[in-house]
C-alpha positions in Angstrom: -8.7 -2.5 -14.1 -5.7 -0.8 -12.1 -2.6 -2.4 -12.5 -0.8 -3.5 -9.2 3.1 -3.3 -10.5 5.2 -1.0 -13.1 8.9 -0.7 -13.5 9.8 2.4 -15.1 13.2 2.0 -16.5 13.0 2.6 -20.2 12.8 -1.2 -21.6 9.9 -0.4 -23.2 8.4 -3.0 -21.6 5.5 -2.0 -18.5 7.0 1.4 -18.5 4.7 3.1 -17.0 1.6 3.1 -15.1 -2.4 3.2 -16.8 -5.3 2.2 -16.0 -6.8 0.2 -18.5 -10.6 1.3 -19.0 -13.4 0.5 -22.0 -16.4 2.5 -21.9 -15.3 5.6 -19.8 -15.6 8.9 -20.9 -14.2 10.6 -17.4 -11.4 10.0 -15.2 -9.2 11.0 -12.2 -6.4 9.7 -11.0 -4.3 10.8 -8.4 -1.1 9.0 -7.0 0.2 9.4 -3.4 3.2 7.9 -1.7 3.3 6.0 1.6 3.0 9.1 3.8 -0.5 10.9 1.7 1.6 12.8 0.1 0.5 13.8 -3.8 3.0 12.6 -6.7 1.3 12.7 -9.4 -2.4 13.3 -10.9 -3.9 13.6 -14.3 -7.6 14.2 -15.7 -8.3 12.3 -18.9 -9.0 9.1 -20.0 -5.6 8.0 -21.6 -3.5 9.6 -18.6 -0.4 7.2 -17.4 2.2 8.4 -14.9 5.6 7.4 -15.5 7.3 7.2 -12.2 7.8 11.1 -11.8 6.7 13.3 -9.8 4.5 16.6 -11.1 7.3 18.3 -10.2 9.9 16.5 -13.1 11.4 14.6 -9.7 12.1 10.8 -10.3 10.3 8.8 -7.4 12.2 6.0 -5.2 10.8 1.9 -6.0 8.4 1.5 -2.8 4.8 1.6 -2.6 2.7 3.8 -3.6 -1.5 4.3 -3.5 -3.9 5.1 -6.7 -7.1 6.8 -6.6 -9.1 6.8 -9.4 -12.9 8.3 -9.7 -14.3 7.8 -13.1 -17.7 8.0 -15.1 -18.9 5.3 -17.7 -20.9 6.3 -21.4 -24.1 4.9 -19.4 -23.5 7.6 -16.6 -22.3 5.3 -13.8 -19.8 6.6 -11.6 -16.8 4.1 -10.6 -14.2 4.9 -7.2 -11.4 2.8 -7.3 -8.4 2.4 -5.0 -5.1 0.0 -4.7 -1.8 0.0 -3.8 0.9 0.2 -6.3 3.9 -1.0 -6.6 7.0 1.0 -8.5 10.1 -1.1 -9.2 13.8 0.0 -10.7 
């Protein structure tokens, strides 16, 4: 399941973005603003983004898209997508 909406501002509260996943034992994600271009990406299981760039660079509240490829215990291979939604 990808969530849709996460407002990174340090309440502790939906701080920051993860897929939620049972029964994976891969996973990609990469995150791309409006324009295609990359903001952040990780390769394990438990990966999250927080609103910042790879770069350390705070990103603006707007849209933003989520790629995810992943592979199950059972082998089966999983390609999501959805837009996402970053709010301050």
């Amino acid at each position: 399941v990808l969530p849709n909406i996460f407002t990174p501002n340090n309440d502790d509260v939906n701080d920051v973005f993860k897929p939620q996943v049972r029964g994976i034992v891969k996973l990609e994600a990469w995150v791309y603003n409006r324009y295609g271009i990359l903001m952040h990406s990780w390769d394990k299981v438990n990966g999250t983004w927080d609103g910042y760039t790879t770069s350390g660079i705070e990103c603006r509240a707007g849209e933003y898209f989520v790629v995810v490829e992943a592979t199950g215990f059972d082998g089966k291979t999983y390609k999501l997508k959805t837009s996402l939604t970053l709010i301050k």
